[in-house]
C-alpha positions as CSV (number, residue, x, y, z in Angstrom):
1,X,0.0,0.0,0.0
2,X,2.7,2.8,1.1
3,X,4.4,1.8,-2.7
4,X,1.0,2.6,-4.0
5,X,0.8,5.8,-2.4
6,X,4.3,7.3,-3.5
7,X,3.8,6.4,-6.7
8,X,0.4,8.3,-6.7
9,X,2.0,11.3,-5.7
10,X,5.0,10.7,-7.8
11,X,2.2,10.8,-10.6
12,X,0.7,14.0,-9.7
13,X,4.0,16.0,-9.1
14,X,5.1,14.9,-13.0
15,X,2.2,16.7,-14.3
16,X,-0.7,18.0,-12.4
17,X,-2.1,19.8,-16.2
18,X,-2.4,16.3,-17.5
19,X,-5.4,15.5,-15.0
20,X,-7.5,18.0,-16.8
21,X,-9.4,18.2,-20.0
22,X,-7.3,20.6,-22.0
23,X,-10.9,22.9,-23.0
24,X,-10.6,23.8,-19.6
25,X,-8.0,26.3,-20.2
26,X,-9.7,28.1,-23.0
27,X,-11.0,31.5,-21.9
28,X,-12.8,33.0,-24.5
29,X,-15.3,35.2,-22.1
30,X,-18.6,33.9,-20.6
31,X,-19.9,30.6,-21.6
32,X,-23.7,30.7,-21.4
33,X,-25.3,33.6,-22.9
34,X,-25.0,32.4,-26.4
35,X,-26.5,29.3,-25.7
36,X,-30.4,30.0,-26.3
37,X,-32.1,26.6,-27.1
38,X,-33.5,24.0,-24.1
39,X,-34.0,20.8,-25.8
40,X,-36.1,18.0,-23.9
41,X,-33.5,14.6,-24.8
42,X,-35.7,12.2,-22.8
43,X,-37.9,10.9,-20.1
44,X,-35.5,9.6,-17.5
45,X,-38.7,7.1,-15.8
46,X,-37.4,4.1,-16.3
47,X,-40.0,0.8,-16.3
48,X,-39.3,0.2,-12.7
49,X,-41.4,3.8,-12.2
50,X,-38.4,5.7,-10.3
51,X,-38.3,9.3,-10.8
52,X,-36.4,12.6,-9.5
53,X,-33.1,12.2,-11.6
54,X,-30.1,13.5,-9.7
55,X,-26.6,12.2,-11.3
56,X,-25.4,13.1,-14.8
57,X,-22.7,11.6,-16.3
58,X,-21.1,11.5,-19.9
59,X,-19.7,7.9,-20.9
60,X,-16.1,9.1,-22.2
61,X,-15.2,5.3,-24.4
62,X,-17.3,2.9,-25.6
63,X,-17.0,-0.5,-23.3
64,X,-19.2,-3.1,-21.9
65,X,-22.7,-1.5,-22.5
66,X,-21.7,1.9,-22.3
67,X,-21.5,4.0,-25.4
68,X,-19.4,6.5,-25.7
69,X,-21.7,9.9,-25.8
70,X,-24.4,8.6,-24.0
71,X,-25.4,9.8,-20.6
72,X,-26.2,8.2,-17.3
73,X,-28.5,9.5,-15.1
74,X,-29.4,8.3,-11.6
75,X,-32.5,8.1,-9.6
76,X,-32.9,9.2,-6.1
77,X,-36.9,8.4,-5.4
78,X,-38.9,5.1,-6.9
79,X,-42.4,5.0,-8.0
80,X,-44.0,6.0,-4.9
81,X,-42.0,9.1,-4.9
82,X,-40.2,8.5,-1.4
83,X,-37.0,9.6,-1.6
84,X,-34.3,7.9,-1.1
85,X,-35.4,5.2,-2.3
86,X,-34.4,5.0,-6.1
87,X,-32.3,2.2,-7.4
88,X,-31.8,3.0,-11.2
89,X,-29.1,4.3,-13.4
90,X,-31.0,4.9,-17.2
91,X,-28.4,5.1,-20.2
92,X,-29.4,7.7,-22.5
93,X,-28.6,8.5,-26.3
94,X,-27.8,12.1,-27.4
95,X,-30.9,11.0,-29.8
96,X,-33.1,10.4,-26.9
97,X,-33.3,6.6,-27.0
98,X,-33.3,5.3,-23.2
99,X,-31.9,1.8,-22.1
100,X,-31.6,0.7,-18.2
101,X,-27.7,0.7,-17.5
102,X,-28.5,-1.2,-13.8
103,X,-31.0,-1.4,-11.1
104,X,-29.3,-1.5,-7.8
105,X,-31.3,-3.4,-4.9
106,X,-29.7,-3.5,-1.6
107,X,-29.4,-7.5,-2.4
108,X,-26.9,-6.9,-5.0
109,X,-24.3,-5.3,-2.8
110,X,-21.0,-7.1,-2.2
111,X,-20.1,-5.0,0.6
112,X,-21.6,-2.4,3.7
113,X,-23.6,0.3,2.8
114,X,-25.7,1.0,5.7
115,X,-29.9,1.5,5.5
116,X,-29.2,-0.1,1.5
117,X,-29.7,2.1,-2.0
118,X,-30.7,5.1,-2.1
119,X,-28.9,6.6,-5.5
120,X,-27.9,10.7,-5.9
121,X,-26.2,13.3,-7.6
122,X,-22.7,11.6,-6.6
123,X,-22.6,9.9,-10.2
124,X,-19.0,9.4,-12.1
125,X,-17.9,7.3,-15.2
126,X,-14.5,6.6,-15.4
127,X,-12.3,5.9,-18.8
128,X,-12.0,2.1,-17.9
129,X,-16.1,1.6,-17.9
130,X,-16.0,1.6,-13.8
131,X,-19.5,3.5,-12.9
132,X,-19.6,4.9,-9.5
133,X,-22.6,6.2,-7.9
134,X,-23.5,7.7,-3.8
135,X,-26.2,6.3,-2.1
136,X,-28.1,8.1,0.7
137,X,-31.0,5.4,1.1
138,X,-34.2,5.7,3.5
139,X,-36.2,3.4,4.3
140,X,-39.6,5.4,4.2
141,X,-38.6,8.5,2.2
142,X,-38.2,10.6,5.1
143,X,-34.7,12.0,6.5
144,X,-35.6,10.5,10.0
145,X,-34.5,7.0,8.4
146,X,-32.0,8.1,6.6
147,X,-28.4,6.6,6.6
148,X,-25.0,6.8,6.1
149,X,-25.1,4.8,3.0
150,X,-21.9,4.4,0.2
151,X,-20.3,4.8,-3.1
152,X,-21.7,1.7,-5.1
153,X,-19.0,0.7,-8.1
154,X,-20.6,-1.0,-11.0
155,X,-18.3,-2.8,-14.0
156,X,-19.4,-1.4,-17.4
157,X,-22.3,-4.0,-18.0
158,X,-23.7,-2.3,-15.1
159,X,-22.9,-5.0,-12.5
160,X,-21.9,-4.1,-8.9
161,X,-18.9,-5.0,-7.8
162,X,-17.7,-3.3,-4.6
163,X,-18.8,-0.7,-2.0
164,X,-17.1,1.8,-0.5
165,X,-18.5,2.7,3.0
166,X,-17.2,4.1,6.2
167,X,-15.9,7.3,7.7
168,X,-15.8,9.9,6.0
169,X,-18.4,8.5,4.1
170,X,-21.8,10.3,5.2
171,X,-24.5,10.7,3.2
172,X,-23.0,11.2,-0.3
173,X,-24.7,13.8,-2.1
174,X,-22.4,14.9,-5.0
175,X,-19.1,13.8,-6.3
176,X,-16.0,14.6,-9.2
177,X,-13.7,12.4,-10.5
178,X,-9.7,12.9,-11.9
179,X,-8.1,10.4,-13.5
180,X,-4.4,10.0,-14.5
181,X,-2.9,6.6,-15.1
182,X,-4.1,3.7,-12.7
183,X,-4.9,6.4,-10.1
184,X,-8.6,7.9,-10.0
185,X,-9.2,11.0,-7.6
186,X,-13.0,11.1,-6.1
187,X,-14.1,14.4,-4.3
188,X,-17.2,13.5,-2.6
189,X,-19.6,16.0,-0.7
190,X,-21.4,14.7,2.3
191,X,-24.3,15.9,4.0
192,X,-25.3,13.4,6.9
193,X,-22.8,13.8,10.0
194,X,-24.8,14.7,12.3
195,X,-27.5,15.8,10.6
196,X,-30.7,13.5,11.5
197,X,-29.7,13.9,15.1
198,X,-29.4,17.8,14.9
199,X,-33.3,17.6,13.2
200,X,-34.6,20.2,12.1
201,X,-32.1,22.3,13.3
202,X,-28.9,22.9,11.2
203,X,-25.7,21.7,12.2
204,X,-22.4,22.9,10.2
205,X,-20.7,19.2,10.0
206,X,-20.9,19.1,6.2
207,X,-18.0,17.8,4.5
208,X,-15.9,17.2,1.5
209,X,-14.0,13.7,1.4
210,X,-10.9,13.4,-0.8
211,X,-10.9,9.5,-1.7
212,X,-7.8,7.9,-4.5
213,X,-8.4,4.6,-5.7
214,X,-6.1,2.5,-7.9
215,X,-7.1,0.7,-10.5
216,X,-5.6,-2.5,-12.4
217,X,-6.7,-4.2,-15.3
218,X,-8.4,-7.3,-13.5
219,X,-10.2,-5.9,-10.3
220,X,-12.5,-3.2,-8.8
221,X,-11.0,0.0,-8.1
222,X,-9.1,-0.1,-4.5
223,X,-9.2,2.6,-2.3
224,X,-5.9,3.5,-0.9
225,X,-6.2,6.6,0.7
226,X,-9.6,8.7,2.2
227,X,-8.5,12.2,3.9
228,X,-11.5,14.8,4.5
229,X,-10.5,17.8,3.1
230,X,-13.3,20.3,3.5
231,X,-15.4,20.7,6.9
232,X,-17.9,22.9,8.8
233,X,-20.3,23.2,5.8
234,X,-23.6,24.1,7.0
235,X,-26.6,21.2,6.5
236,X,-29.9,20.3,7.8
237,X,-33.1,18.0,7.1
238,X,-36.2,19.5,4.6
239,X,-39.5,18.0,4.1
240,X,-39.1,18.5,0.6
241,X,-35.8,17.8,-0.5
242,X,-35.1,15.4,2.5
243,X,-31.3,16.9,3.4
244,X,-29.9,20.4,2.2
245,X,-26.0,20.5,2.4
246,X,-23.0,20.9,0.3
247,X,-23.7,20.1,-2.5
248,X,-22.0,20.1,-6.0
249,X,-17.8,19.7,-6.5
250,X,-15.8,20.9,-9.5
251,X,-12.2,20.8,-9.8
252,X,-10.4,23.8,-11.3
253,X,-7.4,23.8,-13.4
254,X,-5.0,24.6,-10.5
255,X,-6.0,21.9,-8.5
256,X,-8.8,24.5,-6.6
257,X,-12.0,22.2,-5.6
258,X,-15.2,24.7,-6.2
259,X,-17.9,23.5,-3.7
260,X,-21.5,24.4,-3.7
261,X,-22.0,25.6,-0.4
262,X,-26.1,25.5,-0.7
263,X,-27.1,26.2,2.7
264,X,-25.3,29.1,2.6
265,X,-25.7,30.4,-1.0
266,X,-22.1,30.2,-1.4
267,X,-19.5,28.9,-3.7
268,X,-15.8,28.2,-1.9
269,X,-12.7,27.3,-3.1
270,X,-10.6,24.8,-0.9
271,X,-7.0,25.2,-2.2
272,X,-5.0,22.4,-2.9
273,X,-7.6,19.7,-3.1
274,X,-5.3,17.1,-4.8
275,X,-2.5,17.1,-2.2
276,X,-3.4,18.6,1.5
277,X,-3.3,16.8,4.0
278,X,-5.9,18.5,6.4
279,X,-9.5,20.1,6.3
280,X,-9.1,23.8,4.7
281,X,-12.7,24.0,6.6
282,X,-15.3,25.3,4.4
283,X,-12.4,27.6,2.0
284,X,-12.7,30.8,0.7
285,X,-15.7,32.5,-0.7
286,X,-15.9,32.8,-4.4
287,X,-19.1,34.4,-4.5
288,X,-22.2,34.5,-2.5
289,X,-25.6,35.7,-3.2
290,X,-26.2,38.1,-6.0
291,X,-28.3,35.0,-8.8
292,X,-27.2,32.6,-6.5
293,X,-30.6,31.2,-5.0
294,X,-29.4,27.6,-2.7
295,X,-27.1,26.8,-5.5
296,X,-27.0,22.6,-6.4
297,X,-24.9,20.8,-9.0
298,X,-21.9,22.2,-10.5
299,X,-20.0,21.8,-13.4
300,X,-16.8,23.5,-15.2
301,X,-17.0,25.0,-18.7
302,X,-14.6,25.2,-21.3
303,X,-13.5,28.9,-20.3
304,X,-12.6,27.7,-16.7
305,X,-15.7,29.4,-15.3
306,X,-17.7,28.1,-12.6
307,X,-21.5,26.8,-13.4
308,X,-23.8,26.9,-10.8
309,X,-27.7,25.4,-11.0
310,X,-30.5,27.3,-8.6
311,X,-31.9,24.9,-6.4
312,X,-34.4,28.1,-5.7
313,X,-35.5,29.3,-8.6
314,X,-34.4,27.3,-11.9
315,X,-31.4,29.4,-13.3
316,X,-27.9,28.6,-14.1
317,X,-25.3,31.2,-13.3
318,X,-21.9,31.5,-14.5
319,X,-19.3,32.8,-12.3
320,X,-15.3,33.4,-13.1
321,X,-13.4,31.4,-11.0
322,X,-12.0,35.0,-9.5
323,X,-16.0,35.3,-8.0
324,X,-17.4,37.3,-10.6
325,X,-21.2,36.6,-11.6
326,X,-20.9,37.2,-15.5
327,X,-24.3,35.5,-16.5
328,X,-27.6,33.7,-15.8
329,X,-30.0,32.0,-17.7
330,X,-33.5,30.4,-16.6
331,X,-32.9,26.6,-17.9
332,X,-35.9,25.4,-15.9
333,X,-38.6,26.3,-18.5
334,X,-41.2,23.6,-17.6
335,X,-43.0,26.0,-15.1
336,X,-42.0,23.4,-12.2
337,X,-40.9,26.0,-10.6
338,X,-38.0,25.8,-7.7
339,X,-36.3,22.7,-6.2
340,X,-35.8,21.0,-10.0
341,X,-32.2,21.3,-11.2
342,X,-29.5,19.2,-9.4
343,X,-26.5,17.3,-11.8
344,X,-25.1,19.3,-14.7
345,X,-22.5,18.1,-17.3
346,X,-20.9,19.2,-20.3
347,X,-21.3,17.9,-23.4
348,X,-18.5,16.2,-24.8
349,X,-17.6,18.4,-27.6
350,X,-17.8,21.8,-25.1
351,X,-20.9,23.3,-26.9
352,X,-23.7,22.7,-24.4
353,X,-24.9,21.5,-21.3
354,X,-26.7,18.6,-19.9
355,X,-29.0,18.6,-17.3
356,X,-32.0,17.4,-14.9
357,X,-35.0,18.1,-14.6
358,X,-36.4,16.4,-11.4
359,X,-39.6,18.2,-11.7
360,X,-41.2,16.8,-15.0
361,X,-38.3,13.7,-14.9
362,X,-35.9,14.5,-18.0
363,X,-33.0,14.7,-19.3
364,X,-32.4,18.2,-21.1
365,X,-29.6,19.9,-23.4
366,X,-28.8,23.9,-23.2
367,X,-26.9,24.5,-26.5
């Protein structure tokens, strides 16, 4: 294990631009405001009935089932609308043609993952096929049964294969994923220490988790290091959304990890993310308030500015990674109204963006 480990860092101190897409450091001025179409790709209900997609995710290489293109998305309630309780990742085509990738019962798992499946917005695909998804599972759809729960790793055929549980995984509510070599960076945002017990109250035990697996060609990912490396975010149980805390991660080019703070209707920057060895707390503002309403899932465009969606009130706002606000855009044009909007990715060619729609159950495209 301690070989593993120096060679990890020996591969991030050789080149710590290689972990990044090179779009990222474009900067051609704000990303968003030319982008004036919503297209509706698909219904995300898959046959099982589960609804309220969460993750998105774009399949970087064709292997197993995945194609290359397509999108996974994750559901976080079933057919009953009890949240919590979804077990389904749907495949979908750029063309709107929807397969099911995997349904996850707590059966199926190989490994600890306490209260059983309950999938979110903590959805990655790596290069290799691996699929790795957060579950925060209840039992009855409300946060008093709710649990720590895991990260659930499927093969590409959508077959589980491992679980990763235990401190400091709490609640997994969003996640990002580096990759470079055998080595695979997860930054995963929890929202459940402490949380039930503190109910309704808020309590500020939020957290980021830093987790590195290595990965070989013959087994599951193996986790060789977990170091919490952001703390103190605020978080507390809703009615409707079950848990509000920190919410979406993004990694900028210099290694910076952009957090949705929602609770406090902040983004932060925690410095560093790759390599400290310590909680940075909740970071530095970037920007708080202004077209910031309880800000959700994030995601980095090809200018290196930050994109934030509104839990509050449907929009997307662009911010520069120095905290300026340059642009917002309503992308919730359903009439749903607030509370819809949680994972957002790019497309793979830069020119648009996917996202949820939890309210009216699709899969959309802002291009």
């Amino acid at each position: 294990m301690k070989k593993i480990i120096v060679r990890f860092t020996a591969v991030l101190l050789a080149g710590l631009t290689l972990l990044m897409p090179s779009s990222v450091f474009a900067n051609s001025g704000p990303f968003i405001p030319p982008l004036n179409t919503i297209t509706q790709i698909a219904s995300t209900v898959p046959a099982n009935g589960d609804i309220n997609p969460y993750g998105v995710a774009v399949i970087q290489r064709s292997v197993g089932t995945l194609v290359k293109g397509d999108v996974l998305v994750s559901n976080f309630n079933n057919s009953a609308n009890l949240q919590g309780t979804g077990t389904t990742i749907v495949e979908v085509t750029p063309g709107g043609k929807v397969s099911l990738f995997a349904t996850i019962t707590p059966k199926d798992l190989p490994g600890p993952c306490p209260g059983g499946v309950g999938l979110t917005t903590a959805l990655v695909v790596l290069r290799e096929g691996w699929v790795i998804v957060g579950s925060l599972p209840t039992s009855d759809g409300t946060s008093a049964t709710a649990q720590a729960g895991c990260l659930i790793v499927l093969n590409p055929k959508g077959k589980v294969v491992e679980t990763i549980s235990g401190s400091p995984i709490n609640g997994p509510w969003d996640m990002t994923a580096v990759e470079k070599d055998d080595f695979t960076v997860l930054f995963v945002s929890n929202v459940l220490n402490g949380t039930v017990a503190a109910s309704p109250n808020e309590t500020d035990h939020g957290s980021v988790a830093r987790i590195v697996l290595f990965l070989d060609d013959k087994d599951a990912p193996r986790v060789v290091a977990r170091t919490v490396i952001g703390s103190g975010f605020g978080e507390r149980t809703d009615p409707a959304a079950l848990v509000i805390g920190p919410t979406g991660v993004s990694l900028g080019k210099d290694g910076t990890l952009f957090v949705a703070d929602t609770l406090a209707n902040r983004i932060t920057a925690i410095p560093n993310a790759l390599f400290r060895m310590k909680s940075a707390g909740t970071g530095k503002v970037v920007t708080s308030g202004g077209a910031l309403n309880g800000p959700l899932g994030l995601a980095l465009a090809p200018d290196g500015d930050i994109l934030a969606a509104n839990a509050g009130d449907g929009n997307l706002v662009e911010i520069t990674s120095s905290g300026k606000q340059v642009a917002v855009k309503m992308i919730d044009t359903t009439g749903a109204g607030a509370g819809t909007l949680f994972g957002l990715s790019l497309t793979p060619n830069g020119k648009g963006v996917y996202f949820v729609n939890d309210g009216v159950n699709t899969l959309n495209l802002l291009h």
